[in-house]
One Martini backbone bead per residue (centre of mass of N, CA, C, O) as a GRO file, in nm:
protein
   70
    1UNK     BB    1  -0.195   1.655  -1.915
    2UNK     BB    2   0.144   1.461  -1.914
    3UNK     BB    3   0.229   1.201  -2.115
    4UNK     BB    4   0.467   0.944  -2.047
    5UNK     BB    5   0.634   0.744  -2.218
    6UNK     BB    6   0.683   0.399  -2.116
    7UNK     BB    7   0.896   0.091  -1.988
    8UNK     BB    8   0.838  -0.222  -1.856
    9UNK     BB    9   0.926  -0.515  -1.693
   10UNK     BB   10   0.734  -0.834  -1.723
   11UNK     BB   11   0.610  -1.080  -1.732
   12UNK     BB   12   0.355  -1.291  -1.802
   13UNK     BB   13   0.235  -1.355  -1.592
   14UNK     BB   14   0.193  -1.071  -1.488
   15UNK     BB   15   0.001  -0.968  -1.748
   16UNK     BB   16  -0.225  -1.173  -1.724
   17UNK     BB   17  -0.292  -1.011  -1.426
   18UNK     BB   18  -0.369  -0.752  -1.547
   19UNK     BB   19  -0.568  -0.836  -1.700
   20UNK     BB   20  -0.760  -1.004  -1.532
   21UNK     BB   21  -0.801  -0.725  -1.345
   22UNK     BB   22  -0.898  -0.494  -1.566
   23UNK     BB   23  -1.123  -0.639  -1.602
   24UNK     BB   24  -1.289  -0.709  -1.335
   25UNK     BB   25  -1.256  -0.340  -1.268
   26UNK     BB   26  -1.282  -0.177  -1.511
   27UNK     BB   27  -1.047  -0.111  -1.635
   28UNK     BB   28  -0.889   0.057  -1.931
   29UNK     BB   29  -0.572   0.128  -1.780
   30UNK     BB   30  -0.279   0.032  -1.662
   31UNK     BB   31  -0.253   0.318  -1.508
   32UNK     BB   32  -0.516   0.270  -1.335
   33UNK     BB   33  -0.465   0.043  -1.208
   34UNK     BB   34  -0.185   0.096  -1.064
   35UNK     BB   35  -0.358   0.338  -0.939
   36UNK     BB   36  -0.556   0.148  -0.741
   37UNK     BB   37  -0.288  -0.050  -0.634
   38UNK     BB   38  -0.202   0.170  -0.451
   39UNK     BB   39  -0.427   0.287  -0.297
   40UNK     BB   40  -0.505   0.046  -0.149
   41UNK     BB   41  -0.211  -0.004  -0.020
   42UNK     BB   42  -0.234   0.280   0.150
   43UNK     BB   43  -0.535   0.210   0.281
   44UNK     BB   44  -0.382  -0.043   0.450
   45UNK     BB   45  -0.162   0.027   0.575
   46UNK     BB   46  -0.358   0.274   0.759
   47UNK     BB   47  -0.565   0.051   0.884
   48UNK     BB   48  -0.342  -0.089   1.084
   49UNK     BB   49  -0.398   0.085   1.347
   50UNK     BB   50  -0.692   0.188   1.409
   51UNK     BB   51  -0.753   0.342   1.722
   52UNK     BB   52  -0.435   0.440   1.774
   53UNK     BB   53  -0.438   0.651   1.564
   54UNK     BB   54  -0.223   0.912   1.708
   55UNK     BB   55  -0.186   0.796   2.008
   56UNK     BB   56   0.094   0.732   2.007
   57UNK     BB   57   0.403   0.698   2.186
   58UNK     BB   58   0.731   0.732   2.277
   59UNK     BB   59   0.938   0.590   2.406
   60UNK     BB   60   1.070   0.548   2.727
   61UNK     BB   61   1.244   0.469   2.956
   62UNK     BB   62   1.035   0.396   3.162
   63UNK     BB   63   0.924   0.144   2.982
   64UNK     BB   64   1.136  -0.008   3.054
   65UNK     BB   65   1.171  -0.297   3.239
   66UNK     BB   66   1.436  -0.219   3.398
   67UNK     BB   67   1.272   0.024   3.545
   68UNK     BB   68   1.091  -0.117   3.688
   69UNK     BB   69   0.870  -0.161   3.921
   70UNK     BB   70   0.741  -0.460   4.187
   0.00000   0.00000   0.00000
């Protein structure tokens, strides 16, 4: 694996904020930690489909309300 060392801007609020989830998920380096905080969001948010993901289609004319007969 090639790793290229970079630099980012953050706060120091947010570095206290990573240090202190880095020690409590007992992870090594920053670079795993952001990447364990990415994969949970990223796991969270197809989470949020549901039973219905994958099943749901595109609206067409007839779902418009203006189509229905009542």
């Amino acid at each position: 694996m090639i790793f290229m060392t970079t630099s980012i801007q953050i706060t120091e609020n947010t570095l206290e904020k990573l240090k202190k989830l880095k020690d409590e998920m007992k992870i090594s380096s920053y670079d795993d930690l952001i990447n364990a905080l990415i994969n949970k969001a990223q796991i969270t948010r197809e989470s949020m489909f549901g039973i219905d993901k994958g099943k749901l289609k595109r609206f067409s004319e007839e779902d418009r309300i203006d189509f229905r007969e009542y």
